[in-house]
Short mmCIF file of the C-alpha atoms (twelve columns), coordinates in Angstrom:
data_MODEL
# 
_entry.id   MODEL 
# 
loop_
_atom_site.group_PDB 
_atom_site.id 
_atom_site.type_symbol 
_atom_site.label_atom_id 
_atom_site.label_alt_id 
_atom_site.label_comp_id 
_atom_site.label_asym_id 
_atom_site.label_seq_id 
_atom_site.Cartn_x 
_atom_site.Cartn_y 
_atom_site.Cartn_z 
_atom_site.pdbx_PDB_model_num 
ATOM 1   C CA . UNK A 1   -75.925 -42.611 -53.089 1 
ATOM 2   C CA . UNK A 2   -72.650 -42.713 -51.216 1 
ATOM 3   C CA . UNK A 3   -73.214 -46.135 -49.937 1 
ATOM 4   C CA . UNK A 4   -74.701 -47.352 -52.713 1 
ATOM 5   C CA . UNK A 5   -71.539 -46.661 -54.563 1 
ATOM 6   C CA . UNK A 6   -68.966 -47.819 -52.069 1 
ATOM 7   C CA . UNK A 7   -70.992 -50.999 -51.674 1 
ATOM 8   C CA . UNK A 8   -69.918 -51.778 -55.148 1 
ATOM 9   C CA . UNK A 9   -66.292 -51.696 -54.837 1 
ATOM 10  C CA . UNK A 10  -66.675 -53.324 -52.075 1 
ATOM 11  C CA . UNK A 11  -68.632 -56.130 -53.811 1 
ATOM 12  C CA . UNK A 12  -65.581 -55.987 -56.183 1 
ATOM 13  C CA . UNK A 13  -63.002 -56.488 -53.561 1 
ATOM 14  C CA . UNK A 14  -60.945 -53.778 -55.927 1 
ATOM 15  C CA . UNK A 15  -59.931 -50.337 -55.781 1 
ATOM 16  C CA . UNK A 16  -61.454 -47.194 -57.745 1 
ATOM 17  C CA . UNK A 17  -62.655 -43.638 -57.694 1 
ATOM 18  C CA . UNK A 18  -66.378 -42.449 -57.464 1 
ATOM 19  C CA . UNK A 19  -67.640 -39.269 -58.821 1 
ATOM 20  C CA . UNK A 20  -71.059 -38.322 -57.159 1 
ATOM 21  C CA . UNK A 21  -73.242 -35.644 -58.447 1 
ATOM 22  C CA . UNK A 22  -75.686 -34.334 -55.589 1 
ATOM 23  C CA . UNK A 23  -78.345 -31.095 -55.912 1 
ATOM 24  C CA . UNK A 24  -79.778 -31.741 -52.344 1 
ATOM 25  C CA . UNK A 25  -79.032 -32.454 -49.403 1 
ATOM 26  C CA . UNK A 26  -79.627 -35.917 -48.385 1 
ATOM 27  C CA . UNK A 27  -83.213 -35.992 -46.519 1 
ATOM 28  C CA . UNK A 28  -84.334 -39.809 -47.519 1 
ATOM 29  C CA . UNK A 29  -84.857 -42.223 -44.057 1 
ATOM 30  C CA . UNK A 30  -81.658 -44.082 -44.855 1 
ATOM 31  C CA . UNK A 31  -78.083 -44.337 -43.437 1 
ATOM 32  C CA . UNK A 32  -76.819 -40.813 -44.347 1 
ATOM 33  C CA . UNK A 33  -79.881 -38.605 -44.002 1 
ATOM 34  C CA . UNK A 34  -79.109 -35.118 -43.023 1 
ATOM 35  C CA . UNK A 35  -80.832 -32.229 -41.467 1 
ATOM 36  C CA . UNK A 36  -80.618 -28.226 -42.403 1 
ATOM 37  C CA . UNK A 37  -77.891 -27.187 -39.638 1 
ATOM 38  C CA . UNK A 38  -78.255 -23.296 -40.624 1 
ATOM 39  C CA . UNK A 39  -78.571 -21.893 -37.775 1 
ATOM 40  C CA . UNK A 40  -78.506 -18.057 -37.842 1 
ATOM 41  C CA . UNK A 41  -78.815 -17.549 -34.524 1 
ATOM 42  C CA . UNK A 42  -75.448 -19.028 -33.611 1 
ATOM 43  C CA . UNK A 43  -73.548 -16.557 -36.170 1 
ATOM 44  C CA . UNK A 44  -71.571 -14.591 -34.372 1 
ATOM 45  C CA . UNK A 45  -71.411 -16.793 -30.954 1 
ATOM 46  C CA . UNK A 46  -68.744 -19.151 -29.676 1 
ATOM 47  C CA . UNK A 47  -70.803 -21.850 -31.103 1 
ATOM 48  C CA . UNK A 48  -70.827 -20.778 -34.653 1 
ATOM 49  C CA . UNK A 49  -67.797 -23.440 -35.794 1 
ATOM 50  C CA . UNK A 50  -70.124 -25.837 -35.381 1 
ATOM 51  C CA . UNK A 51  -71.830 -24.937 -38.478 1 
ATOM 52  C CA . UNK A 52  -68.295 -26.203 -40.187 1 
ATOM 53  C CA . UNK A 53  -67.567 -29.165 -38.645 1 
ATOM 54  C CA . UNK A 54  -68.856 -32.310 -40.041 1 
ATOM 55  C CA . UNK A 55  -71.575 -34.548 -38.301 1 
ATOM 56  C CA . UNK A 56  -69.923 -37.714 -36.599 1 
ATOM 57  C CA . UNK A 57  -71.837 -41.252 -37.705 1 
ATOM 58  C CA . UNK A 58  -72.471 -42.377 -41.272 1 
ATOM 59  C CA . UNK A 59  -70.213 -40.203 -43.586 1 
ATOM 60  C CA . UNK A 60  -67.217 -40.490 -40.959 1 
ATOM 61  C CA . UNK A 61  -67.496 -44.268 -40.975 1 
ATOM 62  C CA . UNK A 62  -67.902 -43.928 -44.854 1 
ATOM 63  C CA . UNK A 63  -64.307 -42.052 -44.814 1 
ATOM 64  C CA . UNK A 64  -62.656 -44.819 -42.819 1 
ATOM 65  C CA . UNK A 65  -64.203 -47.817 -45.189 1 
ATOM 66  C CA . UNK A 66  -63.207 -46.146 -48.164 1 
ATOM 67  C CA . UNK A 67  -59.704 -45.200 -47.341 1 
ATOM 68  C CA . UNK A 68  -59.195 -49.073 -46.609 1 
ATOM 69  C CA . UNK A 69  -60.652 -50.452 -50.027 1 
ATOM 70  C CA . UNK A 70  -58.589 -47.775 -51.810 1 
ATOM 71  C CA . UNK A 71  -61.686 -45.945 -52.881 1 
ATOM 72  C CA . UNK A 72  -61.790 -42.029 -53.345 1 
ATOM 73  C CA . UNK A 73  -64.378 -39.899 -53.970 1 
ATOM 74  C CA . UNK A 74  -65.046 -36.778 -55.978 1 
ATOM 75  C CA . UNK A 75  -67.957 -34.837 -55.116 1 
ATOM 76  C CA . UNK A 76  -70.264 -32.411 -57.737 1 
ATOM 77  C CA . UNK A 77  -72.883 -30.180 -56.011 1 
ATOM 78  C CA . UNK A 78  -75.043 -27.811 -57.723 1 
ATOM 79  C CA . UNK A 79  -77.253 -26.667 -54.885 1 
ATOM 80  C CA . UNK A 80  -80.240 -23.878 -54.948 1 
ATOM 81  C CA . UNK A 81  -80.780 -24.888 -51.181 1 
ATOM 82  C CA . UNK A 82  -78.487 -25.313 -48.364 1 
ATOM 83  C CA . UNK A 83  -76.212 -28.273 -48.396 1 
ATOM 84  C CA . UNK A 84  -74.298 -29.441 -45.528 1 
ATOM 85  C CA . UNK A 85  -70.930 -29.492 -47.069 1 
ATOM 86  C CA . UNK A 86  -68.840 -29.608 -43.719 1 
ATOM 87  C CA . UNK A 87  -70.523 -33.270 -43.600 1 
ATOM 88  C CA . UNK A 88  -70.413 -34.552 -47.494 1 
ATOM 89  C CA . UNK A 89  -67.540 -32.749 -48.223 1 
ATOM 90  C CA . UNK A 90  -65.327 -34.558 -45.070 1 
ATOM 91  C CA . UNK A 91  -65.490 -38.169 -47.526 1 
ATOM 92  C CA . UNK A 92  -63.702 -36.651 -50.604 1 
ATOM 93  C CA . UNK A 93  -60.946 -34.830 -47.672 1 
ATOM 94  C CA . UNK A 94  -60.378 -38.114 -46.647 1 
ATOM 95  C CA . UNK A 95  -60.115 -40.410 -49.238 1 
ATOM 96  C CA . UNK A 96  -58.003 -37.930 -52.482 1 
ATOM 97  C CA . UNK A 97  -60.844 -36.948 -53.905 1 
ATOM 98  C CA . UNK A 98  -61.882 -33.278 -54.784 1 
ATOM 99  C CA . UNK A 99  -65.357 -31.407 -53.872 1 
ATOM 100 C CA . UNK A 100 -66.502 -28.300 -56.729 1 
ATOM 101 C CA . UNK A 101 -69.387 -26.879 -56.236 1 
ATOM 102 C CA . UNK A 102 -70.906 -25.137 -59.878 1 
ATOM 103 C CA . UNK A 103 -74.211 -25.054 -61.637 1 
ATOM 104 C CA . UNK A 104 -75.080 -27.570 -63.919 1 
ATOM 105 C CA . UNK A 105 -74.250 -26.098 -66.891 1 
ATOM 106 C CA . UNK A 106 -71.665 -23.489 -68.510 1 
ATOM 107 C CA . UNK A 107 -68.275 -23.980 -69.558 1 
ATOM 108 C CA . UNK A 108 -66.176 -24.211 -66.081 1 
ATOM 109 C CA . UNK A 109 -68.441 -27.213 -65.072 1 
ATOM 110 C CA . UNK A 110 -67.321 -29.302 -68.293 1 
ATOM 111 C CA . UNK A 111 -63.337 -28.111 -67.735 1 
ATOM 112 C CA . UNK A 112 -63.904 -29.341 -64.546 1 
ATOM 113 C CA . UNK A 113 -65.394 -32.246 -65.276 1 
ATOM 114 C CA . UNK A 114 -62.932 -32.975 -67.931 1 
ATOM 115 C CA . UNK A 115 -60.537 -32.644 -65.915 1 
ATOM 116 C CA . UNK A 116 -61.652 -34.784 -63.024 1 
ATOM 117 C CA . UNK A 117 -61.292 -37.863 -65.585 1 
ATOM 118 C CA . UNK A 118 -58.496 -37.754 -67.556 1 
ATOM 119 C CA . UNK A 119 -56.071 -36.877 -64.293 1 
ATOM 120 C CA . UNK A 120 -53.546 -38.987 -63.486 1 
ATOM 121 C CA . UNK A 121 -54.676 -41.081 -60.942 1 
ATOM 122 C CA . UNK A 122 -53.355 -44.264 -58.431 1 
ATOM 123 C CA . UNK A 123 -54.456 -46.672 -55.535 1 
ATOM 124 C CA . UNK A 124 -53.548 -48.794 -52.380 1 
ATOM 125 C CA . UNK A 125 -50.568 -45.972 -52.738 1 
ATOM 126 C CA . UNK A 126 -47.221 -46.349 -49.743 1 
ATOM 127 C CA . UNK A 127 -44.606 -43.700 -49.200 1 
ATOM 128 C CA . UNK A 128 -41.507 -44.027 -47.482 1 
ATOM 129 C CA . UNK A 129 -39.708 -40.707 -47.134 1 
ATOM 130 C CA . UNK A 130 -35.788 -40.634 -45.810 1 
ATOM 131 C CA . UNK A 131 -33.741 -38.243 -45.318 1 
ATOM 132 C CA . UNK A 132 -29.519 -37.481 -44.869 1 
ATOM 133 C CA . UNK A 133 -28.123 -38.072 -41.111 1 
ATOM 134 C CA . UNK A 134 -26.986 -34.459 -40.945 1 
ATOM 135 C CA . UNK A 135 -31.146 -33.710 -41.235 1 
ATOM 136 C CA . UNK A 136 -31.480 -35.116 -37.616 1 
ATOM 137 C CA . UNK A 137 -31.413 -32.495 -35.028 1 
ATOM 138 C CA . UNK A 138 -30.878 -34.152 -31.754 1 
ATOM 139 C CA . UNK A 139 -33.516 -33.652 -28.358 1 
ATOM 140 C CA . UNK A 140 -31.362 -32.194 -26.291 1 
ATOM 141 C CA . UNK A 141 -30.563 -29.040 -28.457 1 
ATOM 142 C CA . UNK A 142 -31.626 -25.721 -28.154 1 
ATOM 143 C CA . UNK A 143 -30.935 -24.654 -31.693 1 
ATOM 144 C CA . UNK A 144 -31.063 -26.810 -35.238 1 
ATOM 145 C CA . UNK A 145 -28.238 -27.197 -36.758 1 
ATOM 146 C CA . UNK A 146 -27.891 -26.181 -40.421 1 
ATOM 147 C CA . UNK A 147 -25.783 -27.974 -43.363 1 
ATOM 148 C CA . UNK A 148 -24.841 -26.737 -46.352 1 
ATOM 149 C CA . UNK A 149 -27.387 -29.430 -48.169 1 
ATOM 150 C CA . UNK A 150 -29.773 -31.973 -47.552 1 
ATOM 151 C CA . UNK A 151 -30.512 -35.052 -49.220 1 
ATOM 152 C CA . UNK A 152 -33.978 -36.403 -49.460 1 
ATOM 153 C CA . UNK A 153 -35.523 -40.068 -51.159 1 
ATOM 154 C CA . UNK A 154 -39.554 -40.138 -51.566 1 
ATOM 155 C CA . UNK A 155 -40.388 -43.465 -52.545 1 
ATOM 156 C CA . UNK A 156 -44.105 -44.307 -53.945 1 
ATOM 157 C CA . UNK A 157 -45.614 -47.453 -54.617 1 
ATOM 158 C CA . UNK A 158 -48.674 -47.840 -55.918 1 
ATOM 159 C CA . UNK A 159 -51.030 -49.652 -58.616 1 
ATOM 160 C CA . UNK A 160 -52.072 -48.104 -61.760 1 
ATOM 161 C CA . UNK A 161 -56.021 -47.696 -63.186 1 
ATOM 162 C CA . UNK A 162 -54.739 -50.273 -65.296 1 
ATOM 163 C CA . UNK A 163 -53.846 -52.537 -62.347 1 
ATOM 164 C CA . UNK A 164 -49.958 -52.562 -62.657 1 
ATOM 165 C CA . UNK A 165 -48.043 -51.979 -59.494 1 
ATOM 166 C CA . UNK A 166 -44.998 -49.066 -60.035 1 
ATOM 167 C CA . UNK A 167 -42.294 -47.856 -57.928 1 
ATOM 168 C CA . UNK A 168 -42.392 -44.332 -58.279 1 
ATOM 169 C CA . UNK A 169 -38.288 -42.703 -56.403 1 
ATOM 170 C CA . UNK A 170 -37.749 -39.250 -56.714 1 
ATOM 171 C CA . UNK A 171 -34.665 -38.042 -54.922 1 
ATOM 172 C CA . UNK A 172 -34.147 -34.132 -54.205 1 
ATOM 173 C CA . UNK A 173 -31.088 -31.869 -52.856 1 
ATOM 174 C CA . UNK A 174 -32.167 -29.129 -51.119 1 
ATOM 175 C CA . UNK A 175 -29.861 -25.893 -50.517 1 
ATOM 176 C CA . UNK A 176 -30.251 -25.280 -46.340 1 
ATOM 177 C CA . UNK A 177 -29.839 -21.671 -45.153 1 
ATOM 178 C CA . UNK A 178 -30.314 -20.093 -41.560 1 
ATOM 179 C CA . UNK A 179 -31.280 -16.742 -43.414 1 
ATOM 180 C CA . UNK A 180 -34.680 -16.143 -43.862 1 
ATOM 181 C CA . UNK A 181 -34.254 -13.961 -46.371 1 
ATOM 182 C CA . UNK A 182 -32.049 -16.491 -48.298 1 
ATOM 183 C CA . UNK A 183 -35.016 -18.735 -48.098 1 
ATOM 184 C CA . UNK A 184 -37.749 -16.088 -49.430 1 
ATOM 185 C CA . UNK A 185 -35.990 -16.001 -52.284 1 
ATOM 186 C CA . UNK A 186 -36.313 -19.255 -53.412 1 
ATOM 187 C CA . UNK A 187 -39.487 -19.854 -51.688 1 
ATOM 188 C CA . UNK A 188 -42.372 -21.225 -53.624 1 
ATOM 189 C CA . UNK A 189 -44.654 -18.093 -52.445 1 
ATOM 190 C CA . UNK A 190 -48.190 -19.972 -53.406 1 
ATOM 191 C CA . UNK A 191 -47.990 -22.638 -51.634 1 
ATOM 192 C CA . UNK A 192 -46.912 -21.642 -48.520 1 
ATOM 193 C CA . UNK A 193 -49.971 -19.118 -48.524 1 
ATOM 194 C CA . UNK A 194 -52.316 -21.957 -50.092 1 
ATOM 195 C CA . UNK A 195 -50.419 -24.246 -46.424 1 
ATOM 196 C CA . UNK A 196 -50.779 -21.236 -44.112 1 
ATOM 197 C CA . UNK A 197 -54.445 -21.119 -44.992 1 
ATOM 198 C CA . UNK A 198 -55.290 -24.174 -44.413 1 
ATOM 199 C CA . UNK A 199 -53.798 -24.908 -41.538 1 
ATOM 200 C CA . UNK A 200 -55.295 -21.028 -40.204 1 
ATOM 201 C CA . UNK A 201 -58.864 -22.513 -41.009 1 
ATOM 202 C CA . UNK A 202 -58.560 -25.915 -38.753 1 
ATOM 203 C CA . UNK A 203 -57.049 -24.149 -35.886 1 
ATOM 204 C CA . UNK A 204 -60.010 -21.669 -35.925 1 
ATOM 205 C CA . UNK A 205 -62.254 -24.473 -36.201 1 
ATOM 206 C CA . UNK A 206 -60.997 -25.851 -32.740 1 
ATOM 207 C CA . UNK A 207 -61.233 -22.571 -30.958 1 
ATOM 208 C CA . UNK A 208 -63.294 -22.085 -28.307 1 
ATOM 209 C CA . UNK A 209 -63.931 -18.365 -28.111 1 
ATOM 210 C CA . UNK A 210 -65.103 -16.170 -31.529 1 
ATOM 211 C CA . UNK A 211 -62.790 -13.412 -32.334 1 
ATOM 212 C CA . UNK A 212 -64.173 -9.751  -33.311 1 
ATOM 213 C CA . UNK A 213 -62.349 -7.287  -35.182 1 
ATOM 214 C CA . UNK A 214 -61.283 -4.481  -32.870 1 
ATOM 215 C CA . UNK A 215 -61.175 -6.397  -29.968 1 
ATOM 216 C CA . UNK A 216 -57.993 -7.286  -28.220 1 
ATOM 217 C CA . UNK A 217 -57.279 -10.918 -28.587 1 
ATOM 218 C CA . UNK A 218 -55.578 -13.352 -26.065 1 
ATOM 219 C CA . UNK A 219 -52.368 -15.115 -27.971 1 
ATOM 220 C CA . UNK A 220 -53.245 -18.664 -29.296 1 
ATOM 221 C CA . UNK A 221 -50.275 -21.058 -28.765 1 
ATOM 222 C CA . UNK A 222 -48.522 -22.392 -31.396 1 
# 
């Protein structure tokens, strides 16, 4: 269903956004058949991130074509069976689009839903971000040096579902502090946990030893 989807746009030479809705995994003898990777017996091993990672071929050639038409992809999965989300989830990750995982019915599945299509969306999307000279800390320094403020410019172009292109500026002045507590203060709290978390879960993803509670463990390098 993925490719049969993408080969559309493509057909249309245009940009867009696909919503699939999937219940099983994919077992058809096609280009994107997948097999049941839930593997008990490596629970608990130093094999066991494998279960998370996504299978190379199909879907991560998928990723790649649709970032380049300016296609993303939202993903719906009700599933009463395994589904190997590490794999069918990677496409949405990689393209803007959004994975949920509900049953078919029942009130958060329509907010969703709503939600999904009336958002804001935009495509074939550039950024340029600059910042003020006193914001470069030169090589050779042992310690950053902090100004009083910082200036930045985010620019954004992009094209509208309506097909006009916009220039979207938005130009910030950030308060700079060598305090940490200064900056705690004024710290937006939830995303910094929603950033730490993220970044916790793809660094234990590349680990190559499993870590058990109790057990002294060696220091991973920043």
């Amino acid at each position: 269903m993925f490719l049969k989807k993408f080969d559309k746009f493509r057909r249309l030479s245009a940009a867009g956004s696909s919503i699939i809705f999937h219940a099983s995994i994919p077992t058809a003898e096609a280009p994107g058949k997948l097999k049941n990777r839930d593997d008990q017996k490596l629970v608990s091993t130093d094999k066991e991130k494998t279960l998370f990672h996504p299978v190379k071929g199909v879907y991560e050639q998928l990723s790649k074509d649709c970032v380049a038409q300016g296609c993303s992809v939202d993903l719906f999965l009700f599933p009463s069976q395994y589904l190997d989300i590490a794999t069918m989830g990677d496409v949405p990750a990689h393209t803007g689009g959004a994975v949920y995982k509900w049953r078919p019915t029942g009130e958060h599945f329509l907010r969703d839903r709503r939600m999904d299509v009336e958002k804001p969306i935009g495509f074939d999307g550039i950024m340029r971000v600059r910042t003020s000279t006193a914001s470069m800390i030169p090589d050779n320094q042992s310690e950053p040096m902090f100004h009083a403020k910082q200036m930045v410019a985010c620019a954004l172009l992009y094209t509208t579902v309506g097909g006009q292109r916009r220039l979207r500026v938005h130009n910030l002045s950030l308060n700079c502090s060598s305090q940490l507590m200064e900056l705690f203060k004024s710290c937006e709290t939830d995303s910094l946990i929603n950033f730490f978390a993220k970044t916790a879960y793809r660094a234990i993803l590349k680990l190559t030893t499993v870590y058990h509670p109790g057990v002294p463990q060696p220091t991973v390098p920043s």
